[in-house]
C-alpha positions as CSV (number, residue, x, y, z in Angstrom):
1,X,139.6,22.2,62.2
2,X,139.9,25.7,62.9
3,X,143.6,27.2,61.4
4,X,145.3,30.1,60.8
5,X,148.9,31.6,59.3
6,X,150.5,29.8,62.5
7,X,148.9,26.5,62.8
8,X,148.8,25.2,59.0
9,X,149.7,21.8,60.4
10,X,146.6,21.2,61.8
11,X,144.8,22.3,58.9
12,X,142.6,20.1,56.3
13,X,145.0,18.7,54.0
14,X,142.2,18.7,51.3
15,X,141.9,22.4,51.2
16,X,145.0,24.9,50.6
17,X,145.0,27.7,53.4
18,X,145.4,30.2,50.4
19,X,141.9,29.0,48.6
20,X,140.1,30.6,51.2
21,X,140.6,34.5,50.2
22,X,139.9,34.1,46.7
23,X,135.9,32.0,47.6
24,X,133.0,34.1,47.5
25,X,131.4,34.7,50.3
26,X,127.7,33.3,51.5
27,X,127.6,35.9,54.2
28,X,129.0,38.9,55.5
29,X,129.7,39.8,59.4
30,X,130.5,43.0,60.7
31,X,131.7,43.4,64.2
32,X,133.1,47.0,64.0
33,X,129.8,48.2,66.0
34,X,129.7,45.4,68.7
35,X,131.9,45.4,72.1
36,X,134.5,43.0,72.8
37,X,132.0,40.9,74.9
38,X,129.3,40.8,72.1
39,X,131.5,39.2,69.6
40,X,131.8,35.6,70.6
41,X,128.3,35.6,70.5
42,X,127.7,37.2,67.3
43,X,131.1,34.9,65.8
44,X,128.8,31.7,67.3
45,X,125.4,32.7,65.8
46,X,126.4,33.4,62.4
47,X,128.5,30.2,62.2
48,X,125.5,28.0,63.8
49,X,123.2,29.3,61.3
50,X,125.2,28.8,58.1
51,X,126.2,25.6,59.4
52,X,122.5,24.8,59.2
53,X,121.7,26.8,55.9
54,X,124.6,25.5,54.1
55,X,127.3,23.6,55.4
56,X,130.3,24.4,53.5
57,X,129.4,27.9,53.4
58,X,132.3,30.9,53.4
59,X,131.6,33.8,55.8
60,X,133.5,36.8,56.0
61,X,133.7,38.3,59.6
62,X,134.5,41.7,59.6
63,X,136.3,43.0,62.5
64,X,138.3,46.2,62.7
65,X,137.6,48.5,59.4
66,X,140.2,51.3,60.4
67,X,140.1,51.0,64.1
68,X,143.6,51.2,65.8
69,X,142.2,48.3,67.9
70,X,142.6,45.8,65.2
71,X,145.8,44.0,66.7
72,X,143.1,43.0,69.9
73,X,140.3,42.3,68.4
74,X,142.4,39.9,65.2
75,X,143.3,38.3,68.4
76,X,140.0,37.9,70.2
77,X,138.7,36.8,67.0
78,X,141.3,34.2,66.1
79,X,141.2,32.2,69.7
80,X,137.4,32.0,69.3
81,X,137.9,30.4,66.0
82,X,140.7,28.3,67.1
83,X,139.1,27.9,70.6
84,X,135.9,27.3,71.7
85,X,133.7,27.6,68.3
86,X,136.3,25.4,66.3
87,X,133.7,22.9,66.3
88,X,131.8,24.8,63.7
89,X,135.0,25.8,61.7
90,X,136.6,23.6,59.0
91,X,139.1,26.3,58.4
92,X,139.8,29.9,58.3
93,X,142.1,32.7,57.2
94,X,143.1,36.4,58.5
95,X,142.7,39.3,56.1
96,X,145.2,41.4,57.0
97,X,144.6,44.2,54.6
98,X,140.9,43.9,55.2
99,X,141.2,43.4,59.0
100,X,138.7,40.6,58.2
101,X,138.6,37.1,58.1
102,X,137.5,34.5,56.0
103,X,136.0,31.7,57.3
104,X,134.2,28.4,55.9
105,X,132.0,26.4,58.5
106,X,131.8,22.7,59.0
């Protein structure tokens, strides 16, 4: 299931939220380039994929760099992992410094 900083109870028990930012990552999503209304779609691809190609897999989805709208899109971002796509998500984690997440699919 889908977590983050404010929903640790609901994450997998097997898997401590903090292993997530020290995994390497299988694949790399940037979203800095797309609109607000491209990213669910882009978020659901890539996880869809790699749940095929490797389930398991660690993504890292990209999402601000140095834009000031980093506080929107985190949010955007999080309630589509949480949300609708937390069918493909076992867990994930927010990057503050990066202004990324880290993600590993079901």
């Amino acid at each position: 299931m889908g977590t983050d900083e404010s929903s640790s109870s609901k994450q997998d028990e097997s898997e401590p939220q903090d292993s997530l930012l020290g995994l390497l990552v299988d694949h790399e999503l940037h979203l800095h380039t797309l609109s607000p209304l491209e990213i669910p779609s882009a978020i659901r691809n890539a996880l869809e994929t790699w749940q095929r190609r490797k389930p398991g897999a660690v993504l890292r989805i990209t999402v601000a760099m140095d834009s000031p709208h980093w506080p929107v899109l985190r949010a955007l971002v999080r309630a589509q992992l949480g949300g609708e796509l937390r069918r493909l998500v076992r867990t994930f984690q927010v990057d503050e410094r990066d202004r990324a997440f880290k993600v590993r699919v079901r």
